[in-house]
C-alpha positions as CSV (number, residue, x, y, z in Angstrom):
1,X,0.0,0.0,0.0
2,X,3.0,2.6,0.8
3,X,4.5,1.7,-2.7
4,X,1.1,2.6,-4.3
5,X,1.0,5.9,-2.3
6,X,4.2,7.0,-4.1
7,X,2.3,6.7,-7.2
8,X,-1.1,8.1,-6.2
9,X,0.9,11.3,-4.4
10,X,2.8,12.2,-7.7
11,X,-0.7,12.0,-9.5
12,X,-1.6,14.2,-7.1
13,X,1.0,17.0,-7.2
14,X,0.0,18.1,-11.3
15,X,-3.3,16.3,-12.0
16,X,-4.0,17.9,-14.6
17,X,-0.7,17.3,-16.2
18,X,-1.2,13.6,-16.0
19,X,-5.0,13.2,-16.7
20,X,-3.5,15.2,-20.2
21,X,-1.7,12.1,-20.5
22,X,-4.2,9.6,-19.8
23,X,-6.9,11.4,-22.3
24,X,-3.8,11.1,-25.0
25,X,-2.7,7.6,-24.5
26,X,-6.3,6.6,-24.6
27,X,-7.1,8.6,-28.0
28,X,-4.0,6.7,-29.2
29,X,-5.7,3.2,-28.0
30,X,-8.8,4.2,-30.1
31,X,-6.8,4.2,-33.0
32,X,-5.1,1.3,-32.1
33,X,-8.4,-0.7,-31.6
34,X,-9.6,0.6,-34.9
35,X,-6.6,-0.2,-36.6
36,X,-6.4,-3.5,-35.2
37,X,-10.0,-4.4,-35.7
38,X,-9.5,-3.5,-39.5
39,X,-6.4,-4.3,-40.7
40,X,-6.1,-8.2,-39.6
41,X,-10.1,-9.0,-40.4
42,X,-8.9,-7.4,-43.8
43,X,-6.1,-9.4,-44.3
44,X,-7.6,-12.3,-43.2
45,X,-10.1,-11.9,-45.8
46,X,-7.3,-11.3,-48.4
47,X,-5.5,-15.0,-47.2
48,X,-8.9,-16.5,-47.7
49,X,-9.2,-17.6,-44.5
50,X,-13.0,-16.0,-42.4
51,X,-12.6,-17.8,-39.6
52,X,-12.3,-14.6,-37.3
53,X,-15.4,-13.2,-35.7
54,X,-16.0,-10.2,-38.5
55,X,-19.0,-8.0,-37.7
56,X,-20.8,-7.8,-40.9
57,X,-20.8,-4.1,-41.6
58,X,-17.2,-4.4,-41.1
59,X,-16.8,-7.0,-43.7
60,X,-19.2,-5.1,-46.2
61,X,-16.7,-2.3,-45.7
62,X,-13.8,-3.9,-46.4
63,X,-15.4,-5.6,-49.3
64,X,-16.0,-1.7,-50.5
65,X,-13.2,0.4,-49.9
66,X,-10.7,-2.9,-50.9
67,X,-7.8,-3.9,-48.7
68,X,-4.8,-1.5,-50.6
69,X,-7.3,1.3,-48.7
70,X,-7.7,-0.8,-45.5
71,X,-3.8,-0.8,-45.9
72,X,-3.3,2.8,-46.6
73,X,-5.7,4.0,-43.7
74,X,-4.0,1.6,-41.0
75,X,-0.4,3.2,-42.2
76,X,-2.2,6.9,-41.3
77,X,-3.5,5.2,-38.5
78,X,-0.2,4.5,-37.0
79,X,1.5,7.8,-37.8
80,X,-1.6,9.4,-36.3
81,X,-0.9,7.2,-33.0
82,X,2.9,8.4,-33.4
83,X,2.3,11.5,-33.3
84,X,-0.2,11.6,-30.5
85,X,2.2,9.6,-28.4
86,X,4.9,12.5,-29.5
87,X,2.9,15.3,-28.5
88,X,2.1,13.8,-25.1
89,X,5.5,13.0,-24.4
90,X,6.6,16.7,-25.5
91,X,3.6,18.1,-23.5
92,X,4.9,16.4,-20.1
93,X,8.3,17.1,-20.2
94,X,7.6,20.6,-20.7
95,X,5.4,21.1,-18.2
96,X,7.8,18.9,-16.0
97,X,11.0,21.4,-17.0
98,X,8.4,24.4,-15.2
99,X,7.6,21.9,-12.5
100,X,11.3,20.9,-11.9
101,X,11.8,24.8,-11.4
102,X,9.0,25.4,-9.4
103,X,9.8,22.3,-7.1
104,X,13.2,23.4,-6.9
105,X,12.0,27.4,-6.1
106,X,9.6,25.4,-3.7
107,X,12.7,23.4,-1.7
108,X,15.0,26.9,-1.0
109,X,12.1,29.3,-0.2
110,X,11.3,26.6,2.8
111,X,15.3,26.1,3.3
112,X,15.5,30.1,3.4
113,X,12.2,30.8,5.6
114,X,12.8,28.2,8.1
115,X,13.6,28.6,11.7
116,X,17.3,29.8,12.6
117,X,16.9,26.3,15.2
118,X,17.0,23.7,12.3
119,X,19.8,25.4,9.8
120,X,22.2,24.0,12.1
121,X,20.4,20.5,10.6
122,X,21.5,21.1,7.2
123,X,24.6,19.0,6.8
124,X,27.4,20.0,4.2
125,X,26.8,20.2,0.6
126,X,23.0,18.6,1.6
127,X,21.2,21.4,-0.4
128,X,23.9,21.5,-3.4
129,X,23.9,17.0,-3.4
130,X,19.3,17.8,-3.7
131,X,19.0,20.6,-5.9
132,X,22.0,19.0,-8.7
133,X,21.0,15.5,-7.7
134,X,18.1,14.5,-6.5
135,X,15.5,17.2,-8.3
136,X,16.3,14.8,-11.6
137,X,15.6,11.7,-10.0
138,X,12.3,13.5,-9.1
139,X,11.9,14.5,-12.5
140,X,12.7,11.0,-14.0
141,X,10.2,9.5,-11.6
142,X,7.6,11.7,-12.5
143,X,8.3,11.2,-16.2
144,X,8.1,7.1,-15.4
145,X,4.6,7.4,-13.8
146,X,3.4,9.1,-16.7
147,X,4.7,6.7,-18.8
148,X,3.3,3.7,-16.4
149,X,-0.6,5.3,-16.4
150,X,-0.1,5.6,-20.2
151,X,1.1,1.9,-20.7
152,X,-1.5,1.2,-18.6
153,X,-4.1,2.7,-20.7
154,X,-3.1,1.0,-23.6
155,X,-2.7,-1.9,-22.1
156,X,-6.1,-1.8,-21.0
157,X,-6.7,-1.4,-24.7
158,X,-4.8,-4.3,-26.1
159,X,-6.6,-6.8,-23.4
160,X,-9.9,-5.6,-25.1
161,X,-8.8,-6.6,-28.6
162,X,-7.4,-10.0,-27.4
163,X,-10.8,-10.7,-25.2
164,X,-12.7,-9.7,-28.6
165,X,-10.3,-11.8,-31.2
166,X,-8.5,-14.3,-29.5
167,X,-9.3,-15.4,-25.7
168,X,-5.8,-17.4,-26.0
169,X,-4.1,-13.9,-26.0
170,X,-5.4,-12.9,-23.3
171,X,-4.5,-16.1,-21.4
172,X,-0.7,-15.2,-22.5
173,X,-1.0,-12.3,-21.4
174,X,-2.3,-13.7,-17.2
175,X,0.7,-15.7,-17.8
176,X,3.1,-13.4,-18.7
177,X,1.8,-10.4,-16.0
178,X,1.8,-13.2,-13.5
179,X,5.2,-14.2,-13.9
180,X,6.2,-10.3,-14.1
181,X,4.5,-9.8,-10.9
182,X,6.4,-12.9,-9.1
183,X,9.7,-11.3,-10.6
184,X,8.8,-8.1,-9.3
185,X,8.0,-9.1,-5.8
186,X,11.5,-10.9,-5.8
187,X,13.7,-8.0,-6.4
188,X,11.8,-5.2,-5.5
189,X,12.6,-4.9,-2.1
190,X,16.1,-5.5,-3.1
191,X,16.1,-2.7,-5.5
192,X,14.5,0.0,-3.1
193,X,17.4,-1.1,-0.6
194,X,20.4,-0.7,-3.2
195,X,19.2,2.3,-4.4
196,X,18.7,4.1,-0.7
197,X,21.9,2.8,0.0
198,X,23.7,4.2,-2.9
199,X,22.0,7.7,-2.8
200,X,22.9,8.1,0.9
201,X,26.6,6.7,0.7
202,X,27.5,9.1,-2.6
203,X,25.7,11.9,-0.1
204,X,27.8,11.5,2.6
205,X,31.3,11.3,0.2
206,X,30.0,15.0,-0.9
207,X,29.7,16.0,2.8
208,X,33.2,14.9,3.5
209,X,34.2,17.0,0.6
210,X,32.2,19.5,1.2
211,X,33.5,19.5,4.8
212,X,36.9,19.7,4.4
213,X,37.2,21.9,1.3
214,X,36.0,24.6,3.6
215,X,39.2,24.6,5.2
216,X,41.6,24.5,1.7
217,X,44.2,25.6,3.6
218,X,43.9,22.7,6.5
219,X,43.5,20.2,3.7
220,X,47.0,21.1,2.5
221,X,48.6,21.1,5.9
222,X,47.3,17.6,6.4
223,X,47.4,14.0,5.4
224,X,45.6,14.3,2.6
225,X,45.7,10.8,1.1
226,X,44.0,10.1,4.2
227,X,41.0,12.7,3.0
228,X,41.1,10.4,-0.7
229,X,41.4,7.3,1.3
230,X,38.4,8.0,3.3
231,X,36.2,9.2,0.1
232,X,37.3,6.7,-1.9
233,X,35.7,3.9,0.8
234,X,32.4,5.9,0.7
235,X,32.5,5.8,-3.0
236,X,33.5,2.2,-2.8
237,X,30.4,1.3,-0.9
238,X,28.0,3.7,-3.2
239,X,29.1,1.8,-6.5
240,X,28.9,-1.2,-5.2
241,X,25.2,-0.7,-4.4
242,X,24.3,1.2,-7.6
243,X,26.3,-1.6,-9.7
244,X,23.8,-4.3,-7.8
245,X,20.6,-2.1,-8.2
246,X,21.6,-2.0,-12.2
247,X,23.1,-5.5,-12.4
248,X,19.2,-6.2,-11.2
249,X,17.6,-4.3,-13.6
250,X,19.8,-5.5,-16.2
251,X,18.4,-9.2,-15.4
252,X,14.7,-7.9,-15.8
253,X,15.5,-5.8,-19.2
254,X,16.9,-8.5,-20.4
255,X,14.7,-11.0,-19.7
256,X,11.8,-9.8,-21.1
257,X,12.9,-10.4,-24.7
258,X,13.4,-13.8,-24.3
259,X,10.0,-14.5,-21.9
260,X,7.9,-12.8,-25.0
261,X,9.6,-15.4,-27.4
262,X,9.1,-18.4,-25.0
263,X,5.7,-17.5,-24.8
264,X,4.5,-16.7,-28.2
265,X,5.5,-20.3,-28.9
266,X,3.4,-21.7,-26.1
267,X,0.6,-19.7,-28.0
268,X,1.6,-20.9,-31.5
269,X,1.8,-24.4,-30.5
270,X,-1.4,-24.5,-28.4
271,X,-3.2,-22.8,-31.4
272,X,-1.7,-25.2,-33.9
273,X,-1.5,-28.4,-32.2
274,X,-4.1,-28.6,-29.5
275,X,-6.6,-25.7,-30.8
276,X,-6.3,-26.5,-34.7
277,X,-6.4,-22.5,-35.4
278,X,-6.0,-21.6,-39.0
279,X,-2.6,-19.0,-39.5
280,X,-4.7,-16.3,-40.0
281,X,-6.1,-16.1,-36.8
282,X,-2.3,-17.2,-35.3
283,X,-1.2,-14.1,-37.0
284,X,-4.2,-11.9,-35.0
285,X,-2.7,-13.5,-32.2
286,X,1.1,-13.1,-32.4
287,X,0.7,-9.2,-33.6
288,X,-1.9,-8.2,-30.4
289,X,0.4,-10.3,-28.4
290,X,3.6,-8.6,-29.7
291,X,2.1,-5.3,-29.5
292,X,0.9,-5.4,-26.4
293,X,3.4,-7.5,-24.4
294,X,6.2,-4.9,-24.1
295,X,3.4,-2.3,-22.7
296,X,2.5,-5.1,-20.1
297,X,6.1,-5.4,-19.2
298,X,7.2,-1.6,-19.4
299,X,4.2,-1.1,-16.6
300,X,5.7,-3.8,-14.5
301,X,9.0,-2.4,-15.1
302,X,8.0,1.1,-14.2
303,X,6.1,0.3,-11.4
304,X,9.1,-1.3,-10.1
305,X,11.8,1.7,-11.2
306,X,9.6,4.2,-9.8
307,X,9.3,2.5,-6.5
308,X,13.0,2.0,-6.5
309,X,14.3,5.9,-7.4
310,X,11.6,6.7,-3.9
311,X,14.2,7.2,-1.2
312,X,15.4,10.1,-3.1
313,X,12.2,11.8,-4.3
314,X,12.6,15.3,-3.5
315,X,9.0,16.2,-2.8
316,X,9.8,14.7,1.8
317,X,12.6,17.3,1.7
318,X,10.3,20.0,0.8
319,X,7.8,18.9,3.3
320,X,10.2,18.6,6.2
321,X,11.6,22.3,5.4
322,X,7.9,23.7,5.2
323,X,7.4,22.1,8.4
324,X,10.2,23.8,9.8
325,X,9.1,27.4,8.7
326,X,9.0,30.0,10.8
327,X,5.2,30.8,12.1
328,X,2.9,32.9,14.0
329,X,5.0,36.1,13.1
330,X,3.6,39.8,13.0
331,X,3.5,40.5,9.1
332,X,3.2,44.4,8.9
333,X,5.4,47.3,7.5
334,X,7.6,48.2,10.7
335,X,8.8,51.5,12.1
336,X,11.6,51.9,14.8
337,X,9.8,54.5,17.0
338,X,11.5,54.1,20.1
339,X,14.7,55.9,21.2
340,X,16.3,52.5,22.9
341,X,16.9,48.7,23.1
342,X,16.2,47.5,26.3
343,X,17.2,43.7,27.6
344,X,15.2,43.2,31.0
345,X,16.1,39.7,32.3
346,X,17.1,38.3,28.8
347,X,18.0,34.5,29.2
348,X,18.9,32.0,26.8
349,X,19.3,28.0,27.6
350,X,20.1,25.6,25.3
351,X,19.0,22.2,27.0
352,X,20.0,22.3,30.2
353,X,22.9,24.4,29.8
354,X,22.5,28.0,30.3
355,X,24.0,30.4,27.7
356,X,22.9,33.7,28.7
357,X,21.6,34.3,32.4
358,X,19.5,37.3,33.3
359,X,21.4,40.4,31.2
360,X,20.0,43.9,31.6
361,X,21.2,47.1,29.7
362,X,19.7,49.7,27.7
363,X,21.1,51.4,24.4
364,X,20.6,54.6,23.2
365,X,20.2,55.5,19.6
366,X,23.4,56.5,18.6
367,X,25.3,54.4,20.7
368,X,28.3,52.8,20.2
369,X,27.6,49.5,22.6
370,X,31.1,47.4,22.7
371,X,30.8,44.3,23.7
372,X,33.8,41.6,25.1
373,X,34.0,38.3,26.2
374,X,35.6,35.0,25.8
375,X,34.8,32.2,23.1
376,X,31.9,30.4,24.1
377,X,31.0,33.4,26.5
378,X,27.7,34.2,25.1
379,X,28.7,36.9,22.6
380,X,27.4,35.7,19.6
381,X,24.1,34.5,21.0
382,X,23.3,37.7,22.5
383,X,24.0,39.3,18.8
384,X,21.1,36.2,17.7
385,X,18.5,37.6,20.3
386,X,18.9,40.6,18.8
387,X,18.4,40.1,15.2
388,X,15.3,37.7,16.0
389,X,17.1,34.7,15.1
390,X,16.6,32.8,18.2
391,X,13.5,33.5,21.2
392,X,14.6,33.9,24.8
393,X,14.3,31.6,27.0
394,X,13.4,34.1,29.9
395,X,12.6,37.9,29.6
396,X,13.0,40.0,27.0
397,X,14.7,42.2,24.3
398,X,13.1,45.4,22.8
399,X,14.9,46.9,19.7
400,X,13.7,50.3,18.9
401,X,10.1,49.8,20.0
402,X,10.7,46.0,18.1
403,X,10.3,42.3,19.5
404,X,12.9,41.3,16.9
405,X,11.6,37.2,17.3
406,X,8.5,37.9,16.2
407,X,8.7,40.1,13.2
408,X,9.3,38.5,9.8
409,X,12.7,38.8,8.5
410,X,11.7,41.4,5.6
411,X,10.0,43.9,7.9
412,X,12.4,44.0,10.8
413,X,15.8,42.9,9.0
414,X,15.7,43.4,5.3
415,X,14.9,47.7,5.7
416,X,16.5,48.3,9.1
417,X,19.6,46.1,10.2
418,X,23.0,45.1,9.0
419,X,25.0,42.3,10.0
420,X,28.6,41.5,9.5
421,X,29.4,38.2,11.4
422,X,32.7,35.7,11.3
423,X,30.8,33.6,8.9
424,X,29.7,36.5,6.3
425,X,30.5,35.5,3.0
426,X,32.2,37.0,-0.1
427,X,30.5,36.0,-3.6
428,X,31.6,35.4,-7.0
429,X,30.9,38.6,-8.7
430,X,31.9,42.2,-9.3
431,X,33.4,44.8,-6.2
432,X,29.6,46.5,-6.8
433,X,27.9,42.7,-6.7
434,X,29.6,42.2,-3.2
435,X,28.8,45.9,-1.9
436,X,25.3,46.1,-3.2
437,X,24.9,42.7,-1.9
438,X,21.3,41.1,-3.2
439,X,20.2,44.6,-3.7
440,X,18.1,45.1,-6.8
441,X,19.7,48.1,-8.1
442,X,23.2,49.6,-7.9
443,X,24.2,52.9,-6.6
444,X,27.4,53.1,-8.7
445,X,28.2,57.3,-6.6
446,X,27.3,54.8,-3.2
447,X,28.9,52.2,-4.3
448,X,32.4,54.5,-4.9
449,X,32.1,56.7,-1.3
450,X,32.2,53.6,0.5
451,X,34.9,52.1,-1.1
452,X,37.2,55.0,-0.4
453,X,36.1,55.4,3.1
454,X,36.9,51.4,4.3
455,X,39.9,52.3,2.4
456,X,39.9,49.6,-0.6
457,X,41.1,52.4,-3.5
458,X,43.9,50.3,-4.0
459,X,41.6,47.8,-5.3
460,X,39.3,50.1,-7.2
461,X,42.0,51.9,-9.1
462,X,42.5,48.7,-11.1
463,X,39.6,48.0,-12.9
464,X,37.4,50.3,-10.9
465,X,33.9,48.8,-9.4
466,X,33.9,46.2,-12.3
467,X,36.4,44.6,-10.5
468,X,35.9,40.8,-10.7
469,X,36.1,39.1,-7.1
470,X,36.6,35.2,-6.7
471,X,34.7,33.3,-5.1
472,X,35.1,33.8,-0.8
473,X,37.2,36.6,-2.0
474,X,40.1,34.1,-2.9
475,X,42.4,37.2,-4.4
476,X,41.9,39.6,-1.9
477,X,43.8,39.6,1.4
478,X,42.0,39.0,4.8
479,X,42.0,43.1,5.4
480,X,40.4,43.5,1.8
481,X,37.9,41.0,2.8
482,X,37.2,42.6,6.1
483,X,37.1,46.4,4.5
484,X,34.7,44.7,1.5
485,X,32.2,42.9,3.8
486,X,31.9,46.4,6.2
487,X,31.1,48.5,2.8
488,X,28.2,46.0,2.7
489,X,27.3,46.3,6.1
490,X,26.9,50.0,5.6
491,X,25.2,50.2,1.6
492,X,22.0,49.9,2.5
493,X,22.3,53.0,5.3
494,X,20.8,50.4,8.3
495,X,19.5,52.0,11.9
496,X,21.5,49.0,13.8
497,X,24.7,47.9,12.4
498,X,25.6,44.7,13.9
499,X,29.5,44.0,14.1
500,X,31.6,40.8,14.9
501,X,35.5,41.5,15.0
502,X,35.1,44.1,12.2
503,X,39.0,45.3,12.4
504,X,40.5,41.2,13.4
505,X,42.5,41.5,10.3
506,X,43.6,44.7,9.6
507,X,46.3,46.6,10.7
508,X,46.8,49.3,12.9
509,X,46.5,52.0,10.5
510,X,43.5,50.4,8.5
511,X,42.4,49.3,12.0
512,X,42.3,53.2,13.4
513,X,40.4,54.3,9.7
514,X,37.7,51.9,9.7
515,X,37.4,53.0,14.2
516,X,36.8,56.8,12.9
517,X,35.0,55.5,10.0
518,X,32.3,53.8,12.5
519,X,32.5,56.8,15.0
520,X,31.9,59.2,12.4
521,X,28.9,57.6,11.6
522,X,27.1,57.3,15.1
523,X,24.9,60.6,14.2
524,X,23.3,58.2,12.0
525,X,22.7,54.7,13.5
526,X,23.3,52.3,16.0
527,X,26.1,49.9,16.7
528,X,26.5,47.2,18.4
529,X,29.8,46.0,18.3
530,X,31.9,42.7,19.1
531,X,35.3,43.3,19.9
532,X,38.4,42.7,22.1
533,X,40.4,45.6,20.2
534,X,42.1,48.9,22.6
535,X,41.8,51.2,20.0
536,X,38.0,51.2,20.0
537,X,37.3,50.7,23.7
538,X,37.8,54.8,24.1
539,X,35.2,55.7,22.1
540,X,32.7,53.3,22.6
541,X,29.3,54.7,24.8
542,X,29.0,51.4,26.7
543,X,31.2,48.3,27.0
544,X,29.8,44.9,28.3
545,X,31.9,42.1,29.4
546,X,30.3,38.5,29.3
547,X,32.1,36.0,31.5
548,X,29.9,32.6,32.0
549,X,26.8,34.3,30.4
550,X,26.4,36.5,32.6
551,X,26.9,40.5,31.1
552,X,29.4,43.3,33.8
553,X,29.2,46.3,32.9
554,X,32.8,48.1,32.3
555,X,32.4,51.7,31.1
């Protein structure tokens, strides 16, 4: 019953889509049955031989038009058929190319809206591995049931014409279906193991790579035949599995030719020996039967392919991610009315371990709010209670007249806040693609102020804000990187700026720039400001230490 749900839930995603394909493949079994129910009484006729049940109008037409007519109309019959089965196939993969988009759209917009708790759930290189990989076995699967409902319909077809001529056909046919059926009850479970197996074994080999090319630098410090050694036993294991799910399949593709052959000559000798059937109706039989046996086995072969390629169906990812959305938020355009953030009791536990205990302070807009601590202290968490990401456990934060964990990203986030943090990125792209970061539009005069004040005119002067910049910022040094992400920060002209170690890699004289830089601009917004620098400590409003999450106020 779960195997059939697969099926019955693809149907279900694009109805109409498939119910196109139905109504085609069951337009092209008309023409079948007419050609069939033509053609071989015609030809029967021609041998001589009557002996198959011919309605009598049927016989008076063929008697009128002549069989070179009967002949000419089945050959338009079949290139009618042709076509039809063309256009449907054309019509589904198109509409599958726009649902292979769409479901891939579908997959990020819940990876990119879900809760900050469950990111930390997304392993290595798992989005890249589903979008690249698994969206085409979707596809392919989809594109198999299609083909299975239209087999199916002109199966249904065929089984008609060999009830109606030749009863002995359709007793092939139990045969054959049955023994399909056996074979597919074998292997199936087999298959649908191999195939998990490989799919998650070739995942994790891209995790490890994924994992460890993060650190290029680490990689070349270390063993790294190790690295190969390690990938090469995941890969090991995946190809052995896909090898034995294809080795499988290769048994049942190629034993269908040889079953077809075995059984059309239980049918020819039964009909000849047993039955005493003239040839003519020997010939009805073989054609239905070799017309229509493939279709019986492509359905059993589908069935069994499509339940196979399930473990990686794409549609439980998207599922699991839209479960993991973010809810019950206030949706509304935003304003920051208030004159101060305000932290009254603000806790944060994670399990039973507590990260942030009890922290009270109030900012002022305009303030430059520094804040220290050791690794692990709490820093960073206090910077996510502040941008929404995460909920307190106990009390509360305020931003601005804002309760940052319930507003949606776009109203609270997108127009007001800025946030440069260990783990911003650099992307492949020009110097204005990096500053303007995901912004629409460019403001080329913007664009230039701001490189000159985070001092990076020594890049500019090259090739100016067409500039190309490698991917993670590969040919720029860590400073450049540092000064590039903080002319980001500051495009978009935010309320809050949100800073962590903005100067850890420059040095003392960029260091002392991008300090006056910040200061200069607290007439304008807000910062808040991780840092264990000297230089800055003098001309911060407030400084916080956090030692063991709790937050001591220093100046």
């Amino acid at each position: 019953m779960n195997n059939l749900n697969h099926l019955l839930n693809y149907f279900r995603e694009s109805p109409k889509t498939y119910l196109t394909v139905v109504l085609i493949a069951t337009v092209a079994g008309l023409f079948e049955l007419i050609g069939i129910t033509s053609i071989l009484p015609a030809i029967s006729l021609y041998l001589g031989e009557s002996n198959i049940n011919i309605p009598t109008f049927l016989n008076d037409l063929i008697e009128m038009i002549g069989i070179e007519m009967i002949l000419v109309l089945f050959i338009v019959v079949i290139i009618i058929q042709t076509c039809l089965f063309y256009i449907s196939e054309s019509y589904f993969l198109k509409k599958m190319g726009v649902w292979r988009t769409n479901l891939t759209l579908e997959y990020i917009d819940n990876l990119l809206e879900s809760d900050f708790k469950f990111i930390n759930k997304l392993k290595p290189g798992e989005a890249e591995t589903i979008i690249t990989k698994n969206v085409g076995y979707a596809v392919r699967n989809r594109h198999k049931t299609a083909m299975f409902l239209s087999n199916l319909i002109l199966t249904f077809f065929y089984l008609t014409i060999a009830i109606y001529f030749s009863p002995l056909v359709f007793f092939l046919f139990f045969l054959l279906g049955f023994f399909y059926m056996i074979l597919n009850r074998l292997f199936l479970k087999l298959r649908v193991f191999h195939s998990s197996e490989s799919n998650s074994r070739y995942f994790k080999a891209a995790q490890i790579l994924s994992e460890n090319l993060s650190d290029f630098r680490g990689i070349q410090a270390s063993n790294k035949k190790q690295l190969k050694n390690i990938l090469n036993e995941s890969l090991k294991k995946a190809s052995e599995h896909h090898v034995k799910n294809d080795v499988i399949n290769a048994g049942i593709n190629l034993i269908g030719q040889p079953t077809l052959i075995l059984m059309l000559f239980i049918g020819i000798f039964i009909s000849k020996y047993l039955l005493n059937i003239e040839n003519t109706e020997i010939l009805v039989m073989i054609y239905i039967f070799y017309r229509a046996a493939p279709k019986l086995i492509l359905i059993s072969k589908g069935y069994g392919e499509i339940i196979q390629d399930s473990p990686v169906d794409l549609t439980p990812e998207i599922l699991k991610w839209k479960r993991r959305r973010r809810s019950n938020l206030i949706d509304k355009k935003l304003n920051f009315d208030s004159t101060k953030i305000i932290a009254e009791n603000l806790s944060f536990s994670h399990g039973n371990k507590i990260i942030l205990n009890k922290i009270n302070f109030t900012i002022n807009k305009g303030d430059l709010f520094l804040i220290r601590g050791k690794s692990g202290s709490g820093k960073s968490t206090l910077l996510d209670l502040i941008c929404g990401f995460i909920k307190p456990s106990k009390g509360s934060i305020n931003v601005f007249g804002l309760t940052p964990s319930i507003s949606k990203y776009e109203n609270y986030l997108l127009p007001f806040v800025s946030i440069l943090r260990e783990e911003t990125n650099i992307i492949e792209g020009t110097l204005a693609d990096n500053i303007s970061y995901l912004n629409e539009t460019q403001n080329k005069y913007r664009i230039r102020d701001l490189i000159f004040k985070v001092g990076l005119e020594e890049i500019y002067s090259n090739e100016g804000i067409n500039l190309i910049i490698k991917s993670k910022g590969s040919n720029l040094s860590a400073g450049q990187r540092q000064r590039l992400l903080l002319a980001r920060a500051l495009y978009k002209k935010p309320k809050l700026l949100i800073l962590d170690e903005p100067t850890s890699n420059l040095d003392m004289r960029n260091e002392n720039q991008i300090n006056n830089l910040l200061i200069s601009l607290k007439s304008e917004l807000t910062i808040i400001m991780i840092s264990h620098s000297s230089l800055i400590f003098k001309d911060a409003d407030q400084v916080y230490d956090i030692v063991d999450g709790i937050a001591k106020k220093i100046k």
